[in-house]
PDB file with one MODEL, atoms N, CA, C and O in Angstrom:
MODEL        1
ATOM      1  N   UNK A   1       0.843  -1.183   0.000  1.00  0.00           N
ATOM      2  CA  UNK A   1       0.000   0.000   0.000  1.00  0.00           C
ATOM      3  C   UNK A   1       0.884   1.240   0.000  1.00  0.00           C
ATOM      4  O   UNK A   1       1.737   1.511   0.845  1.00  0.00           O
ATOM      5  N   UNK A   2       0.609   1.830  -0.890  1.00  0.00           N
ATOM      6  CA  UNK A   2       1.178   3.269  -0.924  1.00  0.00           C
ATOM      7  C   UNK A   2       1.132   4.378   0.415  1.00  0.00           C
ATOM      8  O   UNK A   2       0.255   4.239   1.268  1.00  0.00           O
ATOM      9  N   UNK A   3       1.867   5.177   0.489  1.00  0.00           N
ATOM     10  CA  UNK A   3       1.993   6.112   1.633  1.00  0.00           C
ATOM     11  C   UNK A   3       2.817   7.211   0.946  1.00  0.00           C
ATOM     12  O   UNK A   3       3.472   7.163  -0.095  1.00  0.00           O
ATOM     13  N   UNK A   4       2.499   8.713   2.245  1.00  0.00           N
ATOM     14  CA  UNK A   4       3.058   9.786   1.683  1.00  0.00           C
ATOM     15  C   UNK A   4       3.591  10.164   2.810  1.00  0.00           C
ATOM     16  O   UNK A   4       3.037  10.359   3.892  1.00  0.00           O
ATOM     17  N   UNK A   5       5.198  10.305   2.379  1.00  0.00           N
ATOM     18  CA  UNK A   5       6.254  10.781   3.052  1.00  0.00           C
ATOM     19  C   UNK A   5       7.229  12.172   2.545  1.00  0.00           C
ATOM     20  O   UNK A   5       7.676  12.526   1.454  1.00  0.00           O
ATOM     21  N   UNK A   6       7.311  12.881   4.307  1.00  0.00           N
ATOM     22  CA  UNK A   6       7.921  14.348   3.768  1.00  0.00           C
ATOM     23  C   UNK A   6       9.130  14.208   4.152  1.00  0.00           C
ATOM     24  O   UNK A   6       9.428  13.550   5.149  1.00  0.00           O
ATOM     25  N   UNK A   7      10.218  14.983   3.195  1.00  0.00           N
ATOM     26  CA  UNK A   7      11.289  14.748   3.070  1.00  0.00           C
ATOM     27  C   UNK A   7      11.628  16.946   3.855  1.00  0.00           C
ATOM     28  O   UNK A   7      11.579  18.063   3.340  1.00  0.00           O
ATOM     29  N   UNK A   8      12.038  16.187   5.759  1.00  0.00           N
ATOM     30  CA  UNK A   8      11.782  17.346   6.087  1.00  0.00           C
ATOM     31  C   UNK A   8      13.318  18.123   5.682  1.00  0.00           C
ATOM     32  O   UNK A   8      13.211  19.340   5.839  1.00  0.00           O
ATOM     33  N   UNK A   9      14.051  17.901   5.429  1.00  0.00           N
ATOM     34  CA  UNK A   9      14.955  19.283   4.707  1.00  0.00           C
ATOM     35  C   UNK A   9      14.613  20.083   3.536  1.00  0.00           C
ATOM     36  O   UNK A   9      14.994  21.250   3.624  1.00  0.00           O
ATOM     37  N   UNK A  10      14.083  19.814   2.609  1.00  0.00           N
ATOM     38  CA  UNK A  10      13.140  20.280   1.985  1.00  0.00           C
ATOM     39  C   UNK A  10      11.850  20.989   2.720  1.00  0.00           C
ATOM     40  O   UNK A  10      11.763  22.174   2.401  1.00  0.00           O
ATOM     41  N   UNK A  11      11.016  20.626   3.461  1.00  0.00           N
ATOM     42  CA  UNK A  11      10.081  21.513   3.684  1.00  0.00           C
ATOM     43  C   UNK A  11      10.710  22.808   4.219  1.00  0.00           C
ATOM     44  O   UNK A  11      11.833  23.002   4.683  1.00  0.00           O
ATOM     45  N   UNK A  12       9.533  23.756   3.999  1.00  0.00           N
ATOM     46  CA  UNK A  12       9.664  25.016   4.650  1.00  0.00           C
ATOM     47  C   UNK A  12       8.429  25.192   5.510  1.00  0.00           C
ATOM     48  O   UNK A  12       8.262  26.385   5.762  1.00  0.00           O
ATOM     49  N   UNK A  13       7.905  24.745   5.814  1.00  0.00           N
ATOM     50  CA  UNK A  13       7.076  24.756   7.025  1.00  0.00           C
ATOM     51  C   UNK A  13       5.603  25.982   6.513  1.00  0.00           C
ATOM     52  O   UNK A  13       4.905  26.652   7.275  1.00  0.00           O
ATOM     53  N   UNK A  14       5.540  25.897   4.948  1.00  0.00           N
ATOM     54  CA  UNK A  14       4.645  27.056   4.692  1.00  0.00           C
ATOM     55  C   UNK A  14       2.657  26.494   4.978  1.00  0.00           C
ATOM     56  O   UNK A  14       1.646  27.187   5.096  1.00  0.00           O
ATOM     57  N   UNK A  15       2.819  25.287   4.991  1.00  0.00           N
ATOM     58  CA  UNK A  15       1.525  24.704   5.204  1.00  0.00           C
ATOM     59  C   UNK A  15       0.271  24.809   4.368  1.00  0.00           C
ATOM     60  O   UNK A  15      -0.939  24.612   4.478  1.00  0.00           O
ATOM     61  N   UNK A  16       1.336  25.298   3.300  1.00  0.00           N
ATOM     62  CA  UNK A  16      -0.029  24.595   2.158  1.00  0.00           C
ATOM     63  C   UNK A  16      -0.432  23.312   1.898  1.00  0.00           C
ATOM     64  O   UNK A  16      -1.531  23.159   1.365  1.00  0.00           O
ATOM     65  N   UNK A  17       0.223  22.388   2.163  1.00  0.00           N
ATOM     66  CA  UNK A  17      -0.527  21.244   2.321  1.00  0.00           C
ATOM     67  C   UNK A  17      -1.439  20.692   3.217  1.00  0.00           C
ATOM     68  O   UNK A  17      -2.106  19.686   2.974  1.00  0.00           O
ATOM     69  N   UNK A  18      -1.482  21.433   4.405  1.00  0.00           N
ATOM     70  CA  UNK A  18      -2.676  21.887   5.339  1.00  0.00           C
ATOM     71  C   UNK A  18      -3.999  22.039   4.632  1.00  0.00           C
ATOM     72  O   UNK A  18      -4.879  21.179   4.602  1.00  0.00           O
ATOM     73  N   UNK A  19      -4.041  23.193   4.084  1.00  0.00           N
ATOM     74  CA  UNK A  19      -4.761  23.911   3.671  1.00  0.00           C
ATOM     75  C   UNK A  19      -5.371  22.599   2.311  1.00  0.00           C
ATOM     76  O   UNK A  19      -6.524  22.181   2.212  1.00  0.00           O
ATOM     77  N   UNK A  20      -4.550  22.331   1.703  1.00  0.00           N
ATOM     78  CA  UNK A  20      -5.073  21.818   0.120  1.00  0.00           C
ATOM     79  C   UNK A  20      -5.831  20.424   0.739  1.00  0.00           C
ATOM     80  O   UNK A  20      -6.789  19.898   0.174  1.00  0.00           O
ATOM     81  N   UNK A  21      -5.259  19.949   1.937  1.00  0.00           N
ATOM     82  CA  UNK A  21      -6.086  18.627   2.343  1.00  0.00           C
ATOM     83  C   UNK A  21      -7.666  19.050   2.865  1.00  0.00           C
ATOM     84  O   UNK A  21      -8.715  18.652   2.360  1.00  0.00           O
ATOM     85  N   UNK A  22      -7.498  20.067   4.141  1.00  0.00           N
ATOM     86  CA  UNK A  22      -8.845  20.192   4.698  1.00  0.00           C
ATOM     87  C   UNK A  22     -10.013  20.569   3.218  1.00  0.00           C
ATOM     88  O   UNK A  22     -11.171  20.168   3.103  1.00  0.00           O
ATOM     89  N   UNK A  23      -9.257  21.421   2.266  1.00  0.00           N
ATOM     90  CA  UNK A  23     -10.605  21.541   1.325  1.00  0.00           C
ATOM     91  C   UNK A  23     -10.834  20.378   0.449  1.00  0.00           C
ATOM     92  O   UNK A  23     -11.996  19.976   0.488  1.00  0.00           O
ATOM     93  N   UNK A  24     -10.256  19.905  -0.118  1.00  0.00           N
ATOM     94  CA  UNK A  24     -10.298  18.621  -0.657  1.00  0.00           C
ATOM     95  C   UNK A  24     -11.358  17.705   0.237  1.00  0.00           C
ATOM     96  O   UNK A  24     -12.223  17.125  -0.419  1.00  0.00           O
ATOM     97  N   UNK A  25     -11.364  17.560   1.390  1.00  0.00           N
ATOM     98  CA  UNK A  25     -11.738  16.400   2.146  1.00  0.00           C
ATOM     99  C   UNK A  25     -13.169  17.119   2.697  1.00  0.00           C
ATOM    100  O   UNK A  25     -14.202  16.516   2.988  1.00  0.00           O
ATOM    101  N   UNK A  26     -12.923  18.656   2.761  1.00  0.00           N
ATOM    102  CA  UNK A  26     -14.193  18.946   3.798  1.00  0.00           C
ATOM    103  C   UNK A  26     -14.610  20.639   3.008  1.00  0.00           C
ATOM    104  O   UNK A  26     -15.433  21.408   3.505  1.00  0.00           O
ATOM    105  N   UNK A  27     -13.983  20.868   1.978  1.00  0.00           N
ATOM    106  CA  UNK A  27     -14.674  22.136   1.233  1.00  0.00           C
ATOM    107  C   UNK A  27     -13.776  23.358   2.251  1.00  0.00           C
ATOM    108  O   UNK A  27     -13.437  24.187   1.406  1.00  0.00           O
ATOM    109  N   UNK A  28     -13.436  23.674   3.127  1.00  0.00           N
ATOM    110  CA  UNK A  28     -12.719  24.525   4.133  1.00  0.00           C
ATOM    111  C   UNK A  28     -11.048  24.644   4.291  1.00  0.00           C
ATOM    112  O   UNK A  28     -10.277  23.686   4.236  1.00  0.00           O
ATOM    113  N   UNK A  29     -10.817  25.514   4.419  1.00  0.00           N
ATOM    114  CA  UNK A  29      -9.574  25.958   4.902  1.00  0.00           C
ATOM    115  C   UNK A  29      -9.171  25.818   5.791  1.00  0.00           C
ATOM    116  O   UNK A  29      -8.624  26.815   6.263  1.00  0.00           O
ATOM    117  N   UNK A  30      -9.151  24.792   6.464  1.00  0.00           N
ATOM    118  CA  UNK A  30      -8.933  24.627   7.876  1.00  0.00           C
ATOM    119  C   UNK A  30      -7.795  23.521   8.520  1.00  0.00           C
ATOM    120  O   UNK A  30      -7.948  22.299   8.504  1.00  0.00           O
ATOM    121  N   UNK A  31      -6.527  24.300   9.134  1.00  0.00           N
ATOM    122  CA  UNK A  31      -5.826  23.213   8.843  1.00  0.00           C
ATOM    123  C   UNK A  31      -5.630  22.201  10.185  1.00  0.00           C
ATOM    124  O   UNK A  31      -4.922  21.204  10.328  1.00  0.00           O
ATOM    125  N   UNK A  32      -6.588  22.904  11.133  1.00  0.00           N
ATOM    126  CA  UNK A  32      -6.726  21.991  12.196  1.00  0.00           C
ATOM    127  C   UNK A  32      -7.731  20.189  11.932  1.00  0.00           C
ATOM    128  O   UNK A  32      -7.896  19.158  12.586  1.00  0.00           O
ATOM    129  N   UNK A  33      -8.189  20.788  10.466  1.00  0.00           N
ATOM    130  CA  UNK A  33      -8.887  18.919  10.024  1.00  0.00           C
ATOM    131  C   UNK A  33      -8.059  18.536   9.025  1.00  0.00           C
ATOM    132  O   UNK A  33      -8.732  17.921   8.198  1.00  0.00           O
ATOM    133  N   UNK A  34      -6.950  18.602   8.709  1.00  0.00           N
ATOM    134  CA  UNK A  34      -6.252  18.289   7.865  1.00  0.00           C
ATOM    135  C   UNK A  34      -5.590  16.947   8.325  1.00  0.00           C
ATOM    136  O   UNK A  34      -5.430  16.678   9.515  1.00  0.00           O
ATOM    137  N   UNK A  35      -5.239  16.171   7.357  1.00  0.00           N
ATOM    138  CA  UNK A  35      -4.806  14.673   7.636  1.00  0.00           C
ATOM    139  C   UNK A  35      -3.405  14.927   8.119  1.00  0.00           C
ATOM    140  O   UNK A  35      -3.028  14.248   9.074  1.00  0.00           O
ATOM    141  N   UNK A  36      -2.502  15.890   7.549  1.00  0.00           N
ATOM    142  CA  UNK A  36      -1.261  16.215   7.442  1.00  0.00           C
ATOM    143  C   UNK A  36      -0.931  17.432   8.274  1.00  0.00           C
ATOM    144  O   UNK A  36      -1.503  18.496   8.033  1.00  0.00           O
ATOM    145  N   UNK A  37      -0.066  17.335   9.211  1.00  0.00           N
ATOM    146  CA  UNK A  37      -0.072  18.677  10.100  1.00  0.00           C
ATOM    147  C   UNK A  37       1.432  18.935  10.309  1.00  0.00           C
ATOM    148  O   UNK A  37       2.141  17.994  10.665  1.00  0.00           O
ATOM    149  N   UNK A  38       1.992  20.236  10.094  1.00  0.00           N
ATOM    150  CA  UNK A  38       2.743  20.812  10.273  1.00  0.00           C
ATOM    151  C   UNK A  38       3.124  21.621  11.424  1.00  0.00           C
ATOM    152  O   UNK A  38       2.291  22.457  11.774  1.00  0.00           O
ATOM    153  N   UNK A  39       4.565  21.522  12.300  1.00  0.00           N
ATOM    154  CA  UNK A  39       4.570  21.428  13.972  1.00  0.00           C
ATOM    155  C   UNK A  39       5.697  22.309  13.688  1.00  0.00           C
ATOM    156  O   UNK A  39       6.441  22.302  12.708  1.00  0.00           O
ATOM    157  N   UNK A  40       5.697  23.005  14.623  1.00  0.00           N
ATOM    158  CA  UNK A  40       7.580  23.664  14.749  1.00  0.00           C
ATOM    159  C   UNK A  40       7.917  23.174  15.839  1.00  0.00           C
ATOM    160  O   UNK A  40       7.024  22.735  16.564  1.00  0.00           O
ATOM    161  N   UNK A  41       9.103  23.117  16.207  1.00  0.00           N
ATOM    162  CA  UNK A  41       9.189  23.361  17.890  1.00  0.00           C
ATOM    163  C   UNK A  41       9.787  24.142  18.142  1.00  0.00           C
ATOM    164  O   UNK A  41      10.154  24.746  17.135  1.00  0.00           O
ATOM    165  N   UNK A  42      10.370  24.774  19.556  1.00  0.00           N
ATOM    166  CA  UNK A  42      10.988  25.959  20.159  1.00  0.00           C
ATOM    167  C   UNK A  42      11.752  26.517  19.520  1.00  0.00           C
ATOM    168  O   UNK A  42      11.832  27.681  19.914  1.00  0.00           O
ATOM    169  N   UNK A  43      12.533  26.272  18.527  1.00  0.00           N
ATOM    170  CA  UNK A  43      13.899  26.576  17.913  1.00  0.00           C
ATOM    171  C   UNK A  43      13.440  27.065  16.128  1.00  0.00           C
ATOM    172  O   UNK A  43      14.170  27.591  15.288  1.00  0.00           O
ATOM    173  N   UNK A  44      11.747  26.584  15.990  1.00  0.00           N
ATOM    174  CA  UNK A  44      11.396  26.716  14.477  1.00  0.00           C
ATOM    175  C   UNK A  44      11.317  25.672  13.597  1.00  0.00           C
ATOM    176  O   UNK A  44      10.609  25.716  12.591  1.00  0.00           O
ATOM    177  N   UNK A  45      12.432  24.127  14.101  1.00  0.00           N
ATOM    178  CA  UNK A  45      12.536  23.212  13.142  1.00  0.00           C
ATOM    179  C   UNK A  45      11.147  23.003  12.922  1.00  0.00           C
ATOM    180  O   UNK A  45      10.223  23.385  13.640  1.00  0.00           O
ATOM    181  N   UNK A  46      11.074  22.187  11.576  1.00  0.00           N
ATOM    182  CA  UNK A  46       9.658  21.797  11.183  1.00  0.00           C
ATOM    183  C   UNK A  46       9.714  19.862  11.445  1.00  0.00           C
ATOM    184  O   UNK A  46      10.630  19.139  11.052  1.00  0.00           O
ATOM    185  N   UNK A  47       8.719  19.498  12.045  1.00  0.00           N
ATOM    186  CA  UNK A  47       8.230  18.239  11.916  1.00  0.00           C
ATOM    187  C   UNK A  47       6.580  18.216  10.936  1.00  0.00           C
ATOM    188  O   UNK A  47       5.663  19.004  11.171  1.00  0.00           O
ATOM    189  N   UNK A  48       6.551  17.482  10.205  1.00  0.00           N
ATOM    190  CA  UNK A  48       5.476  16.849   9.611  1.00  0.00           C
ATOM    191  C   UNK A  48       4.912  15.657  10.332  1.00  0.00           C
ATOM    192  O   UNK A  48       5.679  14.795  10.761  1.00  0.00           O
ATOM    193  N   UNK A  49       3.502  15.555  10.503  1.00  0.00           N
ATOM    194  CA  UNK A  49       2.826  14.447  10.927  1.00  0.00           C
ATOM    195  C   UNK A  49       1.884  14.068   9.608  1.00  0.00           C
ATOM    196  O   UNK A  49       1.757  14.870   8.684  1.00  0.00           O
ATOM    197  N   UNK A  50       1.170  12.631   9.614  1.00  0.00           N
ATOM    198  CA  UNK A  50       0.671  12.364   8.906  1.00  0.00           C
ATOM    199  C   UNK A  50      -0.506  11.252   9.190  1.00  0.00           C
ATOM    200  O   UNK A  50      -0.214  10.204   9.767  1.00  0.00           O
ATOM    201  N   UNK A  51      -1.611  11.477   8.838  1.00  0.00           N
ATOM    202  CA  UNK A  51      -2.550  10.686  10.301  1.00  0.00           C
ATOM    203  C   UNK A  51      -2.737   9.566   9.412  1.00  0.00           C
ATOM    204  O   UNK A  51      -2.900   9.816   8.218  1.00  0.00           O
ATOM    205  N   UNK A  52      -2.740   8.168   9.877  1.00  0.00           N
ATOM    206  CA  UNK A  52      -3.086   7.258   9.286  1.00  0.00           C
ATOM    207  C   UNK A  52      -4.563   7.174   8.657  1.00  0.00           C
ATOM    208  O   UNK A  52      -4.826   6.302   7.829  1.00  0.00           O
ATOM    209  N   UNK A  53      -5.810   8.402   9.214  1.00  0.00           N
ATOM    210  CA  UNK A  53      -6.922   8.099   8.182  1.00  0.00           C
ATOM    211  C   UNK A  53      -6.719   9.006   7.168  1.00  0.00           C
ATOM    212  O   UNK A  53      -7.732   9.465   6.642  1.00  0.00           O
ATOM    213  N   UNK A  54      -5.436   9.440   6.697  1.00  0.00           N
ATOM    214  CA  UNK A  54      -5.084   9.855   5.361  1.00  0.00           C
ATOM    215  C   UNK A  54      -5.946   8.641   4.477  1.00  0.00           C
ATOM    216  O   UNK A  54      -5.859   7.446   4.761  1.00  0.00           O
ATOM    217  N   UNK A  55      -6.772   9.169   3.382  1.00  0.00           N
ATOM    218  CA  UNK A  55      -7.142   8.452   2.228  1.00  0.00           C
ATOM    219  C   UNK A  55      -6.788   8.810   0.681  1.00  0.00           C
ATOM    220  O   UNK A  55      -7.366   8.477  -0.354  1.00  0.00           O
ATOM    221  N   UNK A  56      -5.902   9.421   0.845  1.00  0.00           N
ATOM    222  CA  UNK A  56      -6.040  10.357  -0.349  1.00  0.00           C
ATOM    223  C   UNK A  56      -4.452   9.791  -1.369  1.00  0.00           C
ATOM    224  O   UNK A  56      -3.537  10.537  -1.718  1.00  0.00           O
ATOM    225  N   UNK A  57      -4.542   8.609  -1.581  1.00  0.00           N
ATOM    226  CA  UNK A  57      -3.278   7.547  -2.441  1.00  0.00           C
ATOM    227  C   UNK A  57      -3.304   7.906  -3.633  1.00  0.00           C
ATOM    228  O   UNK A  57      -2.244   8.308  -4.110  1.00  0.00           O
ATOM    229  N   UNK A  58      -4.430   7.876  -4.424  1.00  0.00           N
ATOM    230  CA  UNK A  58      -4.059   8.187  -5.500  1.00  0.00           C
ATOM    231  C   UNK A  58      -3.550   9.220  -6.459  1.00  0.00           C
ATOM    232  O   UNK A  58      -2.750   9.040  -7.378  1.00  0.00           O
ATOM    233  N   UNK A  59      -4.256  10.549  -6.028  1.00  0.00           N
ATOM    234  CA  UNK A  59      -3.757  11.700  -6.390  1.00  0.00           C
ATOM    235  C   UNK A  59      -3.660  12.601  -5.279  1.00  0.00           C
ATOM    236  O   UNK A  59      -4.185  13.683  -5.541  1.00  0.00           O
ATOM    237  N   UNK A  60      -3.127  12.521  -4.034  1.00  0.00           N
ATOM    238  CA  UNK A  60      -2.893  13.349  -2.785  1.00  0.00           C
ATOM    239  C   UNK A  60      -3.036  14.642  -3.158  1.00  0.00           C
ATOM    240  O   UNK A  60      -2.512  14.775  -4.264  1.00  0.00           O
ATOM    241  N   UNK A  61      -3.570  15.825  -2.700  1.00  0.00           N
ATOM    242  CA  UNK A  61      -3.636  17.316  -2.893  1.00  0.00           C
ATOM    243  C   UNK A  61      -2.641  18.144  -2.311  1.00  0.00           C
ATOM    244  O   UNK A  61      -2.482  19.324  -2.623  1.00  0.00           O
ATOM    245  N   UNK A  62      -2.113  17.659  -1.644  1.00  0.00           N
ATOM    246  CA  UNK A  62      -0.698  17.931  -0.618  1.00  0.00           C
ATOM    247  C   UNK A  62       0.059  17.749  -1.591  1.00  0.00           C
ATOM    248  O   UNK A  62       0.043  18.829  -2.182  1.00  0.00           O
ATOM    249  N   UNK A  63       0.784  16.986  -2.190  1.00  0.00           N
ATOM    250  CA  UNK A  63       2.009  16.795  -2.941  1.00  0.00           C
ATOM    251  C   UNK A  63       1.738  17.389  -4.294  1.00  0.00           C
ATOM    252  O   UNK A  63       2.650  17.821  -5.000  1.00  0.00           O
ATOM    253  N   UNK A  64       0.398  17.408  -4.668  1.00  0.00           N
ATOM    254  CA  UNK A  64       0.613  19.327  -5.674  1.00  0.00           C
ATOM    255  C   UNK A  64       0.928  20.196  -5.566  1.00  0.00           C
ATOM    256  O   UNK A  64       1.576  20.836  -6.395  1.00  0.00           O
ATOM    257  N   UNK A  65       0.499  20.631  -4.230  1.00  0.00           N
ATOM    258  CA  UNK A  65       0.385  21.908  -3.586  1.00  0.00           C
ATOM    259  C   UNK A  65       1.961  22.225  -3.253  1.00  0.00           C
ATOM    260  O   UNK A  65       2.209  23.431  -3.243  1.00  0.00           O
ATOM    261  N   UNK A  66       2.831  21.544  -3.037  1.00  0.00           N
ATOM    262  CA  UNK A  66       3.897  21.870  -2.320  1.00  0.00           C
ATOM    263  C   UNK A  66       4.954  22.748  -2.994  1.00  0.00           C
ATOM    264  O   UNK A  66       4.959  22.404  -4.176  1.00  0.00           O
ATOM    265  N   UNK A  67       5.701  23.555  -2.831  1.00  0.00           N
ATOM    266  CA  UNK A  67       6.277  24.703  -3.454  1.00  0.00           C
ATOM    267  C   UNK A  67       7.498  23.943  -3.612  1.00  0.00           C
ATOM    268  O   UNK A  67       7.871  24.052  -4.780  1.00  0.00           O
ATOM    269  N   UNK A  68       8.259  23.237  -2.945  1.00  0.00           N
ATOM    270  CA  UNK A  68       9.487  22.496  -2.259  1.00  0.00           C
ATOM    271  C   UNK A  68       9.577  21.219  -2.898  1.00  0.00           C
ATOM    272  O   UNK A  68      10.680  20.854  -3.304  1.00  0.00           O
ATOM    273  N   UNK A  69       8.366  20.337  -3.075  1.00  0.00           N
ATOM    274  CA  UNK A  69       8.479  19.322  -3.766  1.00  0.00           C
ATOM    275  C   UNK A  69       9.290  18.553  -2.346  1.00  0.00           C
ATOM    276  O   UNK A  69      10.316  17.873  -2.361  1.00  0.00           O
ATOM    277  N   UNK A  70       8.551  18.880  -1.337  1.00  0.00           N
ATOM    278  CA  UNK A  70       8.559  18.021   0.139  1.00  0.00           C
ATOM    279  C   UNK A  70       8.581  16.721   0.382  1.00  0.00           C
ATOM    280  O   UNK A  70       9.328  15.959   0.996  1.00  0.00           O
ATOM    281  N   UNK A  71       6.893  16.565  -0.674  1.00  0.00           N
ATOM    282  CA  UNK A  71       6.246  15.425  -0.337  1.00  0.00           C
ATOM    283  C   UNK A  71       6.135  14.694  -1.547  1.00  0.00           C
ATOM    284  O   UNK A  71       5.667  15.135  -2.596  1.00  0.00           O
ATOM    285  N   UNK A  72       6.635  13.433  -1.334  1.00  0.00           N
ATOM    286  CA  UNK A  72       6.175  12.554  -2.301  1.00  0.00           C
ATOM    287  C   UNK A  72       5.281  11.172  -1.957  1.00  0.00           C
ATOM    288  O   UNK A  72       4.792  10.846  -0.876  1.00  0.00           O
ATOM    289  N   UNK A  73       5.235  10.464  -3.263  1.00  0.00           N
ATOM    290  CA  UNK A  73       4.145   9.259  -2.603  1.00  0.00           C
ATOM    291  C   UNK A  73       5.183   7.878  -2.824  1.00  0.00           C
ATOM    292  O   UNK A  73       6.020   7.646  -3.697  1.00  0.00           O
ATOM    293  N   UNK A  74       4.859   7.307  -1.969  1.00  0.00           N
ATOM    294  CA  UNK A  74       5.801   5.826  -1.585  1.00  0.00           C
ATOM    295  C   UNK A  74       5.210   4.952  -2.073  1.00  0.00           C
ATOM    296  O   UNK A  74       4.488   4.447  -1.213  1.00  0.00           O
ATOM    297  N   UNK A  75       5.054   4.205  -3.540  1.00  0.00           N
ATOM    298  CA  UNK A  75       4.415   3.384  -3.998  1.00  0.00           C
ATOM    299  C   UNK A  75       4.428   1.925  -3.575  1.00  0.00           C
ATOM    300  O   UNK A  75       3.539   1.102  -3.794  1.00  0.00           O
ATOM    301  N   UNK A  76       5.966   1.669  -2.717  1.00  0.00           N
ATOM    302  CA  UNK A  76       6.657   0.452  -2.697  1.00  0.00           C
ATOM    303  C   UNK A  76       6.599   0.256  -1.322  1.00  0.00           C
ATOM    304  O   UNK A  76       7.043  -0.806  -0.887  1.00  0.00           O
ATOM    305  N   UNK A  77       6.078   1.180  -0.458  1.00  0.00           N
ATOM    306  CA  UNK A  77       5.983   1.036   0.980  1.00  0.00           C
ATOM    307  C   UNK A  77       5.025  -0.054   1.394  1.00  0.00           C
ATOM    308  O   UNK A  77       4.004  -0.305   0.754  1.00  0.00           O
ATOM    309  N   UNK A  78       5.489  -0.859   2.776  1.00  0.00           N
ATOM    310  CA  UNK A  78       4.800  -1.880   2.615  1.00  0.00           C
ATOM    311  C   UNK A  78       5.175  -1.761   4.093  1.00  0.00           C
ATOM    312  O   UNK A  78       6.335  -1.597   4.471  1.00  0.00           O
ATOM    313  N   UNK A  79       4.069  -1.859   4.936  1.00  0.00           N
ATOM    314  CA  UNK A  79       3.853  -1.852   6.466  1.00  0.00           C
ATOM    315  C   UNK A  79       4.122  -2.969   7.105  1.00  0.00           C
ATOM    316  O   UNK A  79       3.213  -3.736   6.789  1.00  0.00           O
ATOM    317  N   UNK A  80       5.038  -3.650   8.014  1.00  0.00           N
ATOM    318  CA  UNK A  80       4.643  -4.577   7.943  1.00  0.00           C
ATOM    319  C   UNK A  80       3.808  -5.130   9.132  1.00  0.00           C
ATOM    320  O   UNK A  80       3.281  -6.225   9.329  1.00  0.00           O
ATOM    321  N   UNK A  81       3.876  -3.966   9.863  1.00  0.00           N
ATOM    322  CA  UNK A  81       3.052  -3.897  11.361  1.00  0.00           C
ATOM    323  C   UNK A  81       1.523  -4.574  11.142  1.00  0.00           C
ATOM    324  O   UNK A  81       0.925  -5.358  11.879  1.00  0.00           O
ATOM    325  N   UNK A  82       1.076  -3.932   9.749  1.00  0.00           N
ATOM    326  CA  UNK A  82      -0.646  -4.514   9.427  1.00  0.00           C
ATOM    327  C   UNK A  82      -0.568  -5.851   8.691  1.00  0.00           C
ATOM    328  O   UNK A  82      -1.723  -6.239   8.517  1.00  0.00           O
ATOM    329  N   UNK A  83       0.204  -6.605   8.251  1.00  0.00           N
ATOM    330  CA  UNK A  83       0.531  -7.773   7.893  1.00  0.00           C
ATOM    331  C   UNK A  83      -0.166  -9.039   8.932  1.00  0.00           C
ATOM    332  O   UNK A  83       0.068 -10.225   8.701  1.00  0.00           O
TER     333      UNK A  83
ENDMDL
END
């Protein structure tokens, strides 16, 4: 099963992929319902999270959106925890 992974030296922490998920999924701008959430901590670094009820494999709206070319999709990823 495919998955989408951010490649955080590349990001810049601008959170349009926030944004491009909540409307996609729910019509809104809102990036507190977004599957994908973008964190700083004290210092600014950026962490990416990514919620497992992400559904969005085939054409993700996040990995358009991205200015950085952050995020890509993992075609070959294979979990083996759900096995």
């Amino acid at each position: 099963m495919p998955r989408i992974e951010v490649d955080i030296n590349k990001c810049v922490g601008c959170r349009s992929c926030e944004l491009a998920c909540s409307y996609h999924h729910r019509k809104l701008f809102l990036p507190e319902i977004s599957s994908i959430q973008v964190h700083f901590d004290y210092q600014y670094n950026v962490n990416v999270l990514i919620s497992d009820s992400c559904d969005c494999l085939e054409d993700p709206p996040c990995l358009a959106v991205c200015p950085t070319k952050a995020i890509r999709l993992d075609l070959d990823y294979h979990n083996l925890n759900k096995l």
